[in-house]
C-alpha positions in Angstrom: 104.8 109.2 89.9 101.3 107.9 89.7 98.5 109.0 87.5 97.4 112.8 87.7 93.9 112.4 87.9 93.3 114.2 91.7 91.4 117.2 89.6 88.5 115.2 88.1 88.1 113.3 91.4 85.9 115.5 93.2 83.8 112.7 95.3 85.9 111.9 97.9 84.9 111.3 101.2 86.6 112.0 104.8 86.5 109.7 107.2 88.9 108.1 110.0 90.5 104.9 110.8 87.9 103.7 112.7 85.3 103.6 110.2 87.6 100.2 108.9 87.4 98.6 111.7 86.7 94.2 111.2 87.3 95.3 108.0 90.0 93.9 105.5 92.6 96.7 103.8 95.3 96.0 100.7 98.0 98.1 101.5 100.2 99.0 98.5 103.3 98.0 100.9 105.9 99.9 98.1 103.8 102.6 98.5 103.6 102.9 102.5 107.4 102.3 103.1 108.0 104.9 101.1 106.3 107.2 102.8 107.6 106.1 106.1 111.0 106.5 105.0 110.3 109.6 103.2 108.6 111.0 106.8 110.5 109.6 109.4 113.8 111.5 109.5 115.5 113.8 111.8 115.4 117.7 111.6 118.2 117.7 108.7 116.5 115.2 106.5 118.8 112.2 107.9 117.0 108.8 108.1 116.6 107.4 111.7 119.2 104.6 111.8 120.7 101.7 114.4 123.7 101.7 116.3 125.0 99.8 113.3 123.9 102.5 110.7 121.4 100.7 109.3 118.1 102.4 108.5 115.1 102.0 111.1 112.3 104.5 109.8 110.5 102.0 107.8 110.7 99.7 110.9 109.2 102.4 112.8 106.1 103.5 110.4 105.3 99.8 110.0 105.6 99.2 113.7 103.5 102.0 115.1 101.3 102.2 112.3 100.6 98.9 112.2 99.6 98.9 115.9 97.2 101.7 115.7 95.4 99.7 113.3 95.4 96.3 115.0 94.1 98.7 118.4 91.6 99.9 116.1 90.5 96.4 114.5 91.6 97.1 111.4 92.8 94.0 109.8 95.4 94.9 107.0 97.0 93.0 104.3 100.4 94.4 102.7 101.1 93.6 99.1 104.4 93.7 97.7 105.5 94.3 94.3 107.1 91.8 91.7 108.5 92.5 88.7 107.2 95.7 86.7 106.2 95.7 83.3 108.8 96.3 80.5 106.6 99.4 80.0 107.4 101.1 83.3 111.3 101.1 82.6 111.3 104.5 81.7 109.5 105.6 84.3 112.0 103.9 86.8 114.8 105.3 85.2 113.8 108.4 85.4 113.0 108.0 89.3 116.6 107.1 90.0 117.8 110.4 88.2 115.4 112.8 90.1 116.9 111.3 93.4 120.3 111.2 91.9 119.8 115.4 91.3 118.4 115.6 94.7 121.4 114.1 96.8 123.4 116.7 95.1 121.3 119.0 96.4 120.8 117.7 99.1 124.9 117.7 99.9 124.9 121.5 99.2 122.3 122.3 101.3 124.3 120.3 104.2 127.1 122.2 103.6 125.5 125.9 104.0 123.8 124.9 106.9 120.3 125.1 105.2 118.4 122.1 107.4 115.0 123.2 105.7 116.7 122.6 102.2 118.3 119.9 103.4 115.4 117.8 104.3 113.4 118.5 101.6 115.8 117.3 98.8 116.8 114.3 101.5 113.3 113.1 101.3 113.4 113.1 97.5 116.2 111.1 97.8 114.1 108.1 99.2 114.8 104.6 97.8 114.7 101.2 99.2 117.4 99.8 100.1 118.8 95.9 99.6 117.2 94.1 102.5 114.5 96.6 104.0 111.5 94.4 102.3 112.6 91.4 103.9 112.7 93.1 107.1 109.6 94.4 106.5 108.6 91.1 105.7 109.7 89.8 109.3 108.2 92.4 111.1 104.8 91.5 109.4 105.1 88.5 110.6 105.8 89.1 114.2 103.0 91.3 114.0 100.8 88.5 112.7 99.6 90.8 109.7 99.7 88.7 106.5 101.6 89.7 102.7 101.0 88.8 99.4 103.8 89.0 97.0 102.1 90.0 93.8 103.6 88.8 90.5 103.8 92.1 89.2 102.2 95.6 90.4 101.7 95.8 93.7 98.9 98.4 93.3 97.1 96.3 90.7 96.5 93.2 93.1 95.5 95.6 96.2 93.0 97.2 93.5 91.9 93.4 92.7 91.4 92.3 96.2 89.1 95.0 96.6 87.5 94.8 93.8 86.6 91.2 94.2 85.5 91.5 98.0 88.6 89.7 99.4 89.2 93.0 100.6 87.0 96.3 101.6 88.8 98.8 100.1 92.9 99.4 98.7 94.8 101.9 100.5 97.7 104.2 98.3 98.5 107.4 98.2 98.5 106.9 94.0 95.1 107.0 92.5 96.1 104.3 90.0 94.1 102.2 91.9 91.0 103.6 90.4 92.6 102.9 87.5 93.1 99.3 88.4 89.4 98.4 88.8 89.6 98.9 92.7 86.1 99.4 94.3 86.9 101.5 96.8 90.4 103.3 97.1 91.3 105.0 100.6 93.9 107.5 100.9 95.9 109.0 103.9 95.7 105.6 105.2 99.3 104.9 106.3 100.0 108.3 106.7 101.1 110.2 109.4 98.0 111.9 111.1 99.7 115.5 111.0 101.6 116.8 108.4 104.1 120.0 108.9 103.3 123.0 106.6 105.8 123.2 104.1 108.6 126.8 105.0 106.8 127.4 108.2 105.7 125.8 112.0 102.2 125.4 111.5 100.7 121.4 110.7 97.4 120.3 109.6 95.4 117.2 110.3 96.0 114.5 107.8 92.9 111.9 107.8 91.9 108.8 105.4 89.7 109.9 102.2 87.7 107.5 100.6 86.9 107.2 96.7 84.2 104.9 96.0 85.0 104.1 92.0 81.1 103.7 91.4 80.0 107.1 92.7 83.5 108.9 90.7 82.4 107.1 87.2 78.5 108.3 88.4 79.6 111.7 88.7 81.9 112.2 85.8 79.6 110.2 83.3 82.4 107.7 82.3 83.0 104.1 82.2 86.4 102.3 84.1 87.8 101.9 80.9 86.9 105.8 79.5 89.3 106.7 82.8 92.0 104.2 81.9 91.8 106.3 78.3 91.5 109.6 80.3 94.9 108.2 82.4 96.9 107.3 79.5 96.1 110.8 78.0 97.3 112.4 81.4 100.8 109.9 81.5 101.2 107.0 83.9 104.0 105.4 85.1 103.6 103.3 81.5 103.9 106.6 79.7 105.0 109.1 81.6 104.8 112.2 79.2 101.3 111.1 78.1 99.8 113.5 75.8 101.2 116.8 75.1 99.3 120.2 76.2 96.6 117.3 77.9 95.7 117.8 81.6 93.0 115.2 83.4 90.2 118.2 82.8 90.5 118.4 78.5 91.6 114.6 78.9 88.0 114.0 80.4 86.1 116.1 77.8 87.8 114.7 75.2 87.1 111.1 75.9 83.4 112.3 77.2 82.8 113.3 73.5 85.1 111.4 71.0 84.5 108.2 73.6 87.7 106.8 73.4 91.4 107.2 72.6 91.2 105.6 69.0 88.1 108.9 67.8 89.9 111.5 69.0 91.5 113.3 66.1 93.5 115.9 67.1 95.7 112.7 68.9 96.3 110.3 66.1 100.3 111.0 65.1 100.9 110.8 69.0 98.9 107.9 69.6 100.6 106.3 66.9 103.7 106.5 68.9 102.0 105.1 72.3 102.2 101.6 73.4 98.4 102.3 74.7 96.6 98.8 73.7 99.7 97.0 76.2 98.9 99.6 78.4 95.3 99.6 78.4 96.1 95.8 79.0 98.2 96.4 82.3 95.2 98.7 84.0 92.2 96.1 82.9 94.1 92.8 82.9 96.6 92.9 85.5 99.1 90.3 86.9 97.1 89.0 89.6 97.2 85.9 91.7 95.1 82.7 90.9 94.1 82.9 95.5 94.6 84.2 98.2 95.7 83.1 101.5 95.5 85.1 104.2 96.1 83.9 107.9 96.2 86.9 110.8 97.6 85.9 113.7 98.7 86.8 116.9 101.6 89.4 117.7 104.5 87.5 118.9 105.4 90.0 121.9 108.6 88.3 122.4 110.0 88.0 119.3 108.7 91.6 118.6 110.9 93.2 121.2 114.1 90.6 120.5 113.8 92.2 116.7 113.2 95.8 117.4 115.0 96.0 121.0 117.4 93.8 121.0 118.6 93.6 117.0 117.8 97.2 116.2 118.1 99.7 119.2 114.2 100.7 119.5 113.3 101.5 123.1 112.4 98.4 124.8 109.6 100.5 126.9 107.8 101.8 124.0 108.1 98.9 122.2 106.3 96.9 125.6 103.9 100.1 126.1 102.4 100.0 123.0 102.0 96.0 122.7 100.2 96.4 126.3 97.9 99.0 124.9 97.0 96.7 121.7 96.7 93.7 124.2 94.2 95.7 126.5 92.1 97.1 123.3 92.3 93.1 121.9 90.7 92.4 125.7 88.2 95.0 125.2 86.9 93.4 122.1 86.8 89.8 123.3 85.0 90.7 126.5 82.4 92.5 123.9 81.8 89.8 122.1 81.5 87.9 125.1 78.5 89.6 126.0 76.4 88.8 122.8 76.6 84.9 123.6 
């Protein structure tokens, strides 16, 4: 779900890939394969699959995505998820029903014929399946594009590698991350770069926005933890319901006057009911690790197309066309460099 705070964030920047390049990006990884499995489907909502049936479109988003970036220069980091907190339980369960509704929709809209229908609900039915993060893992690693496994959420140690300076910015399409204490926060990041009007033909360019957390908290007159009030308020994935009759504009005038969650009176019976000092704990003093370690290396070309071509039916001459290009743009910034010495 994610926190609901898009209204209130007003200062957000547009900007392109490019603008990251040499630069260091936490990539939710949860978050991205989602969204490639979610996108990458054929005209009837059915997920792109192997000869064996098994599912390829997360393969595919983190395969062509991932060279873009590396033909770019960006240098990005993915960061897996661990084991939630109790809190979010709910919020999990409630997931699994809204995709268990949706493949019974999805079904019926199969039957009549209905492929618009039918891809809609099909994408709501995204999940990730047993296995698809450890070959996610594995194609990371052919890529030479390091991991970090976090101990907890994902989101909260991408928002702490950027806002500690291992990292430039966090990239997710939730804005938790602003939540989490991330610095900067880019959007659109692993997202396709056109997007397909929803009941019509027409598509619209889809490019990174940047939220810089300083110049948000500036602008709205808050502190980080006034918006982990103004987020608990809304619901997050801690407390989904949050407040009721609260959206993220009367949460922000409420804690721009009373200050905080505990003065505001017209809350107190439901606050009494919230578990909002753990959660105010899970935003401001995440699960992080004590280091980091990360190594980038070079793509293993070989083992790259014995993976993809070979093990999982991708076409062997895209798969070589677009490890040529990244190996010409690689060229291209050596022989730069070259020059300056």
């Amino acid at each position: 779900m994610g926190v609901n705070i898009k209204d209130i964030i007003t200062t957000r920047e547009k900007t392109d890939v490019a603008y990251f390049a040499s630069k260091i990006v936490a990539v939710d990884a949860y978050n991205a394969i989602y969204q490639f499995l979610s996108s990458i489907r054929g005209v009837d909502g059915a997920q792109m699959t192997d000869s064996s049936g098994r599912v390829t479109s997360h393969l595919s988003g983190l395969f062509n995505r991932n060279i873009s970036f590396l033909v770019t220069g960006v240098k990005p980091v993915y960061v897996f998820d661990g084991k939630p907190p109790s809190l979010k339980f709910a919020e999990v369960e409630r997931r699994r029903q809204v995709k268990r509704d949706a493949a019974i929709k999805y079904e019926k809209a199969v039957s009549r014929g209905d492929t618009a229908e039918a891809r809609k609900f099909a994408q709501q039915t995204t999940s990730l399946q047993d296995g698809m993060i450890k070959e996610a893992k594995r194609l990371l690693d052919l890529l030479g594009i390091p991991y970090v496994d976090a101990p907890s959420e994902g989101e909260a140690v991408a928002a702490h590698m950027a806002s500690t300076g291992v990292a430039f910015a966090s990239a997710s399409q939730d804005f938790d991350s602003v939540l989490f204490g991330a610095r900067r926060l880019v959007r659109n990041f692993t997202s396709s770069r056109r997007r397909k009007n929803p009941n019509s033909n027409t598509y619209v360019d889809v490019v990174p926005e940047m939220i810089e957390a300083q110049k948000v908290y500036g602008s709205l007159g808050i502190t980080h933890e006034q918006m982990v009030d103004i987020g608990i308020l809304v619901g997050t994935d801690f407390n989904p319901r949050g407040f009721e009759r609260i959206g993220p504009k009367t949460a922000l005038k409420l804690i721009k006057k009373h200050k905080r969650l505990e003065d505001i009176p017209s809350i107190q019976e439901q606050l009494d009911r919230t578990e909002y000092g753990e959660i105010r704990e899970i935003f401001l003093a995440p699960r992080v690790p004590d280091e980091y370690v990360l190594e980038f290396g070079a793509p293993d070309r070989d083992g790259i197309h014995e993976y993809l071509a070979d093990e999982r039916d991708f076409s062997g001459e895209r798969i070589q066309s677009a490890l040529h290009r990244l190996e010409k743009a690689q060229e291209r910034r050596s022989q730069s460099l070259e020059k300056w010495f």
